[in-house]
C-alpha positions as MATLAB code, in Angstrom:
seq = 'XXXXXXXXXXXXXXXXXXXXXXXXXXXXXXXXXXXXXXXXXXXXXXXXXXXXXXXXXXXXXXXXXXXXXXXXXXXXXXXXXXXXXXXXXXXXXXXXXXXXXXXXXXXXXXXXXXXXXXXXXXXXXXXXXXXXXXXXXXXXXXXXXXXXXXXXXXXXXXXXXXXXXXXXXXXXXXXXXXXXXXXXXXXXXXXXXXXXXXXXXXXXXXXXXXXXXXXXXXXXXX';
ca = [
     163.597  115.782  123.328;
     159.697  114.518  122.693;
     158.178  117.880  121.192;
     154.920  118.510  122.999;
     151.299  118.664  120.669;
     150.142  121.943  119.279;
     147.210  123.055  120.987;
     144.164  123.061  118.828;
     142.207  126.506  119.288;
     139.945  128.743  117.409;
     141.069  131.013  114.474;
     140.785  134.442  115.421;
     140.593  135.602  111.474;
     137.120  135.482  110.231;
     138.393  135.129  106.098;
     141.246  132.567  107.287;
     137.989  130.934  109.872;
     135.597  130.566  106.327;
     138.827  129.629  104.059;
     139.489  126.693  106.577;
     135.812  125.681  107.422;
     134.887  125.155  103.329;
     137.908  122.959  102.958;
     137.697  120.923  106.286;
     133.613  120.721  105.198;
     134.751  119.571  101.779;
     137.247  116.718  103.077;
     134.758  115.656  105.623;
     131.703  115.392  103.195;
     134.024  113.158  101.368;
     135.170  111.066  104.018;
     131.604  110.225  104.694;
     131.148  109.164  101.199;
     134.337  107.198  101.080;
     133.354  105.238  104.341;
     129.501  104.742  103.034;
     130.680  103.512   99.616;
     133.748  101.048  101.006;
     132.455  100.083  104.528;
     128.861   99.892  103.320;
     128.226  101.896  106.332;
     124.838  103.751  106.627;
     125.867  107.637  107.275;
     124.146  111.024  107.934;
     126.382  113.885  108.213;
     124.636  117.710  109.075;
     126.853  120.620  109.610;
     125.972  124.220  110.304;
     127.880  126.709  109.396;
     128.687  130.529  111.964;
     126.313  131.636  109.791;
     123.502  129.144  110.053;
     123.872  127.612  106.722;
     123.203  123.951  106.008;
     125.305  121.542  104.475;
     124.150  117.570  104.524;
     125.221  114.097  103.282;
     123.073  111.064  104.038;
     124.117  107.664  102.154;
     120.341  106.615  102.239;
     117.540  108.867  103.940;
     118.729  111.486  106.064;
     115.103  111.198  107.882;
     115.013  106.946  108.325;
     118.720  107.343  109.530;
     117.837  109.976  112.264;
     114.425  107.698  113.134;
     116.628  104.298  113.595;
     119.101  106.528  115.433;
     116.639  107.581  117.830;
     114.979  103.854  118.409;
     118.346  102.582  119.013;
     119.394  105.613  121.496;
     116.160  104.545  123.201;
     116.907  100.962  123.860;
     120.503  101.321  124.181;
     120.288  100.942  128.596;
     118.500   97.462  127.771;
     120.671   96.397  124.792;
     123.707   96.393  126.280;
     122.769   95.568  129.733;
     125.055   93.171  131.318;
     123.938   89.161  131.573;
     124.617   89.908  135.718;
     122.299   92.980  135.423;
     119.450   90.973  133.560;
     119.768   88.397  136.043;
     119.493   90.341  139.086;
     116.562   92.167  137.343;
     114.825   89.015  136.887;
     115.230   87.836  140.158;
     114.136   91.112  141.458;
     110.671   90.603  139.563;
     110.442   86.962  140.638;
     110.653   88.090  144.531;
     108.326   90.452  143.650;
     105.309   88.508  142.184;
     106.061   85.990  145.384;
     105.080   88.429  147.443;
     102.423   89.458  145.452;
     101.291   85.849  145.287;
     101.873   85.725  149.037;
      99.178   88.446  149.651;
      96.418   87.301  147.669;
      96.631   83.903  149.179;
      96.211   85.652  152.315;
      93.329   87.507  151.503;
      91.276   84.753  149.885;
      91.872   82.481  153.142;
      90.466   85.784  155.156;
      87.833   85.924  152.776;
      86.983   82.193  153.062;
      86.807   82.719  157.117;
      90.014   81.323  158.047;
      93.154   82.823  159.374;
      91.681   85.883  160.896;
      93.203   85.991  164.622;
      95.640   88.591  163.546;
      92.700   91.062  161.995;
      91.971   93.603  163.185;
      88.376   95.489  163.899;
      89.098   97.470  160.425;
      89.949   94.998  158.887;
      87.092   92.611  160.078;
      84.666   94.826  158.969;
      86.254   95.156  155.654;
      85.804   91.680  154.904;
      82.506   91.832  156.282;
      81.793   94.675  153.878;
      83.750   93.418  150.840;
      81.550   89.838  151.527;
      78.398   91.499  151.730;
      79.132   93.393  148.253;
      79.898   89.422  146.420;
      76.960   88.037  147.826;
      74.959   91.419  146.212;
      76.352   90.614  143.019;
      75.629   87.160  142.678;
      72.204   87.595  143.777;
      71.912   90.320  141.335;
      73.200   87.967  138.501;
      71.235   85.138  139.440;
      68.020   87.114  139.304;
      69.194   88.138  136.228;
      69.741   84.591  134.627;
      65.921   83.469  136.643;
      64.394   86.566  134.701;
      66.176   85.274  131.591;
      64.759   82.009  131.769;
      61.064   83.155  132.881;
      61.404   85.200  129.206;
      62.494   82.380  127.458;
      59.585   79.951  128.903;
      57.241   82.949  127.781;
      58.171   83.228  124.426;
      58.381   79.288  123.994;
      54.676   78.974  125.580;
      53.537   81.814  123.215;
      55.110   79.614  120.300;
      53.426   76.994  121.630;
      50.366   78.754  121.947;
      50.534   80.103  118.131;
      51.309   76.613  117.054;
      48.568   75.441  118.078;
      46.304   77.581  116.906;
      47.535   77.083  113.307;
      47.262   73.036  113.537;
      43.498   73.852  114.813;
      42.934   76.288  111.869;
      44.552   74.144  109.239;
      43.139   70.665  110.258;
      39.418   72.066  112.016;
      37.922   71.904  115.529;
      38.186   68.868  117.318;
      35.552   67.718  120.081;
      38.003   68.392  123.073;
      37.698   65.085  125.538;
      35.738   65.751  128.975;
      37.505   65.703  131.952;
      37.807   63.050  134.300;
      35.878   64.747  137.821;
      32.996   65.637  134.782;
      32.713   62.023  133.708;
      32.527   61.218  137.263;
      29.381   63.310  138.190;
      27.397   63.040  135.091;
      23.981   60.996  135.974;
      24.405   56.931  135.595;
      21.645   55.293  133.881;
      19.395   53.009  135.881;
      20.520   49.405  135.688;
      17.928   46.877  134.904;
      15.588   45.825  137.803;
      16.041   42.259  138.622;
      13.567   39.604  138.308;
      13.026   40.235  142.280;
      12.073   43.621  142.093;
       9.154   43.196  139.888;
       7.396   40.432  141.899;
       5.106   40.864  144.211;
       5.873   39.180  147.401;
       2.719   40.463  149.141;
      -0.607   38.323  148.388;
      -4.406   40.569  149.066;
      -7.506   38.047  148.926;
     -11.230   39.650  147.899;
     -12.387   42.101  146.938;
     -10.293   45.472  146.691;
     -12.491   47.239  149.770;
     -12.359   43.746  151.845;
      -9.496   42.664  150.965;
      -6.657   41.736  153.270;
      -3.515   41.013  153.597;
      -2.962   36.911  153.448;
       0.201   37.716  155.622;
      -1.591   39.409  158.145;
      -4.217   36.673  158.735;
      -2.215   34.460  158.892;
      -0.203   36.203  161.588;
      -3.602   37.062  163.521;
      -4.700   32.882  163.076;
      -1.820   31.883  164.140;
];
């Protein structure tokens, strides 16, 4: 006959309750020490007594025990998750950036004009919309990079500028060179007269009253 286990309950004597809690508290404290000591097993051990006392054993730090107890309680659902589970799981995430792929190469092809039979007036004017805000922005940034540059000329021609004032302070004046349309205008000097020009083809015979013109008489005599 197989005699049945005695059922473990709670002792109804408060002095036989205490008298079996301080030597069960005893043997357990020391079972924890045994087990640190031989298994090289890092152990905290808390136990409150009816009466709210304290009693503690902690191999290292009862503090860095309870932290690394609570990390690992943390990650225990992805430590010891299954190969199958982590594979399914990956999978899942794969699908799911494919589709997510799947969508934005859908919207840039509506963007770029294409593909929009299936839109809808909504969603047209959307596009239309979301379009109209890009093109803002780059206008707005490439006014930003013209201004940028117009600064940057003015500070290199006022460089310029100072440069050459110092050179013309440092080295003197020099007699700037006329321009050419000034050149052009200023008055020539005469050129020589030829020989020609100061002979005198006409010939006058007697005297400067009477005279006449050899030319003409000999126009009229002829």
């Amino acid at each position: 006959m197989v005699r049945g286990k005695t059922q473990m309950k709670r002792i109804e004597n408060a002095t036989s309750r205490q008298v079996t809690f301080s030597k069960r508290r005893n043997g357990l404290l020391k079972k924890a020490f045994e087990l640190s000591v031989l298994c090289d097993a890092e152990i905290a051990l808390i136990v409150f007594s009816t009466r709210g006392k304290l009693y503690e054993f902690a191999s290292s730090s009862m503090q860095q025990t309870i932290e690394r107890y609570r990390r690992t309680r943390d990650n225990t659902p992805t430590a010891f998750r299954s190969d199958e589970q982590n594979m399914q799981h990956l999978k899942e995430e794969a699908a799911s950036m494919m589709k997510n792929i799947d969508l934005l190469e859908a919207s840039k092809r509506k963007l770029m004009g294409e593909d929009l039979g299936s839109c809808s007036i909504e969603e047209l004017q959307q596009i239309e919309q979301q379009l109209e805000r890009s093109v803002s922005n780059v206008r707005a940034r490439k006014t930003q990079i013209f201004m940028e540059q117009i600064e940057q000329l003015k500070e290199r021609e006022n460089a310029l500028v100072a440069e050459n004032s110092r050179l013309s302070e440092k080295h003197g004046n020099f007699p700037q060179p006329e321009p050419k349309d000034q050149r052009e205008n200023q008055p020539q000097p005469f050129a020589e007269s030829s020989p020609s020009s100061d002979v005198e083809t006409e010939l006058f015979i007697g005297l400067p009253d009477t005279r006449t013109r050899c030319g003409a008489s000999f126009l009229r005599s002829s």
